[in-house]
KOLKOLTOR-60418 format. One line per field, with one value per residue (C-alpha): residue number from 1; residue in one letter; x, y, z. Coordinates in steps of 0.2 Angstrom, whole numbers, plus 2048, in hexadecimal, padded with zeros to 3 digits. Layout:
! KOLKOLTOR-60418
n = c(NUM,...) .
res = c(A,...) .
X = c(X,...) .
Y = c(Y,...) .
Z = c(Z,...) .
END
This chain:
! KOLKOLTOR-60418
n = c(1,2,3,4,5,6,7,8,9,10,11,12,13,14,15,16,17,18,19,20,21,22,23,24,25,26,27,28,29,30,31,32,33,34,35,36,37,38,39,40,41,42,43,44,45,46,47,48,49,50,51,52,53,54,55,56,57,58,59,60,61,62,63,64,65,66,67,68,69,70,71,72,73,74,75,76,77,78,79,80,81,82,83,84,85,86,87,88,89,90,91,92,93,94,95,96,97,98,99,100,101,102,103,104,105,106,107,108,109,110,111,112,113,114,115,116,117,118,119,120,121,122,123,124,125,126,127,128,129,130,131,132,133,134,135,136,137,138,139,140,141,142,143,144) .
res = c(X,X,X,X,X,X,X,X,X,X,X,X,X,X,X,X,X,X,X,X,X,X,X,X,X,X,X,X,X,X,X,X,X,X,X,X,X,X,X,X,X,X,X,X,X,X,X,X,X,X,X,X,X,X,X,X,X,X,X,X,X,X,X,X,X,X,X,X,X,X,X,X,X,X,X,X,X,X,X,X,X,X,X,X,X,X,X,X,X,X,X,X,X,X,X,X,X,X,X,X,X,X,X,X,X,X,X,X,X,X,X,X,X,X,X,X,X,X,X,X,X,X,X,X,X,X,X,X,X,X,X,X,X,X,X,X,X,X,X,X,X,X,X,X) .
X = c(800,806,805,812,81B,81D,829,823,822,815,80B,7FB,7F2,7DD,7D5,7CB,7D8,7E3,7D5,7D1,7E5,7F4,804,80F,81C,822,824,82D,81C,80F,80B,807,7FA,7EE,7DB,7D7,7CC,7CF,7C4,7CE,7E1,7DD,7E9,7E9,7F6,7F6,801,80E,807,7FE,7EA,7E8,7D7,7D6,7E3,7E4,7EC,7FB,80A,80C,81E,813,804,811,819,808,806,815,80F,7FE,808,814,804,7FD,80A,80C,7F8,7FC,80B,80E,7FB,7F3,7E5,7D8,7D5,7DD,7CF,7D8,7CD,7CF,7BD,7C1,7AD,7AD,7C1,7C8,7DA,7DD,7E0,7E1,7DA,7E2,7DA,7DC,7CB,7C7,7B6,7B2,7B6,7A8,7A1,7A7,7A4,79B,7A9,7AD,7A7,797,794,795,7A0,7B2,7BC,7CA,7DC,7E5,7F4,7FD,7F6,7FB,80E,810,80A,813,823,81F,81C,82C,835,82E,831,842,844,83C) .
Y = c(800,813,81E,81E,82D,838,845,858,856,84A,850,856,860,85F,86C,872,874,87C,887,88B,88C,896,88B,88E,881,86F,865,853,84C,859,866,874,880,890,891,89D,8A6,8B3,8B2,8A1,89C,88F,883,872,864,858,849,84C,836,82F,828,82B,82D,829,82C,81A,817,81D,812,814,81F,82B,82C,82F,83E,846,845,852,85D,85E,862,86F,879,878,87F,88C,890,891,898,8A7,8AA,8A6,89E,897,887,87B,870,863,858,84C,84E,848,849,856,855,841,847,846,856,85B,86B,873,882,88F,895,8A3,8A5,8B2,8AD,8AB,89B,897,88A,884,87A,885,87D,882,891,8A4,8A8,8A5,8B6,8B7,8BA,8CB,8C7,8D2,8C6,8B5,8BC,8C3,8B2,8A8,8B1,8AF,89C,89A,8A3,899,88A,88E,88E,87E) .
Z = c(800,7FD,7F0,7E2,7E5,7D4,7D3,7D0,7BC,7BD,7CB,7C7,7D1,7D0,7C5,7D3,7E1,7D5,7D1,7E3,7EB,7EB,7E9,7F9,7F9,7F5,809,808,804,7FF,7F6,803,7FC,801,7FF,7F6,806,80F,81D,822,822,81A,814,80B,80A,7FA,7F8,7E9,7E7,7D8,7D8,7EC,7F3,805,814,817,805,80A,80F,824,820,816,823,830,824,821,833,835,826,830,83F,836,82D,83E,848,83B,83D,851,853,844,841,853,84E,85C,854,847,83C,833,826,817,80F,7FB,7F8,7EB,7E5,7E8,7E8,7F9,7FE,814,81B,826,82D,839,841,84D,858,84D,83D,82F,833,846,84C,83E,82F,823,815,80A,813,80C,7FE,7FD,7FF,7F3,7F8,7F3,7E9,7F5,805,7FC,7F6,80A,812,805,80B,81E,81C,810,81F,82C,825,823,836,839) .
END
């Protein structure tokens, strides 16, 4: 069991998450991307793996190295942005790709404490916004 990994040429990303993200960086098994909405810090993780669906598919090595990308986004979430929450979910009802969410919520936010999915309209990034948070994650990441 596992994915076959792929290497960066031959990774295709699904039309919709590439429609819907900002590419931030490349980590050791995922493409790390932003959702493009505002009202969340809103992040997803994608295994760089051919024809996977669901967590269990992936070899143990690669469900322990997803754990620790989880785990970095989410320390990023709480200790650079502050966030009051962390959501973290693998849906795959709408796109198959397995994709994770990681998202930073605050009891405020748009939706809280409801999920953030399906309600009100997505709020698109400002170019600005997305070139400033790629740099403070590129910078971060750096010193981890």
């Amino acid at each position: 069991m596992g994915g076959k990994r792929v290497d960066d040429s031959h990774f295709v990303l699904n039309e919709r998450l590439l429609a819907s993200t900002h590419f931030i960086c490349d980590l050791p098994l995922c493409r790390l991307l932003r959702h493009d909405d505002a009202r969340y810090p809103w992040f997803l993780l994608v295994p760089r793996l051919l024809d996977v669906v669901e967590l269990y598919a992936l070899s143990t090595e690669q469900q322990n190295q997803i754990m620790a990308e989880i785990s970095l986004i989410s320390r990023f979430l709480k200790d650079v942005l502050g966030v009051y929450k962390i959501n973290v979910g693998a849906l795959g009802n709408i796109v198959p790709q397995l994709h994770i969410h990681v998202i930073g919520r605050e009891m405020d936010d748009a939706t809280w404490p409801a999920p953030v999915w399906g309600i009100g309209k997505a709020d698109p990034l400002l170019p600005l916004d997305v070139n400033h948070l790629i740099g403070m994650m590129h910078e971060w990441l750096e010193m981890q």
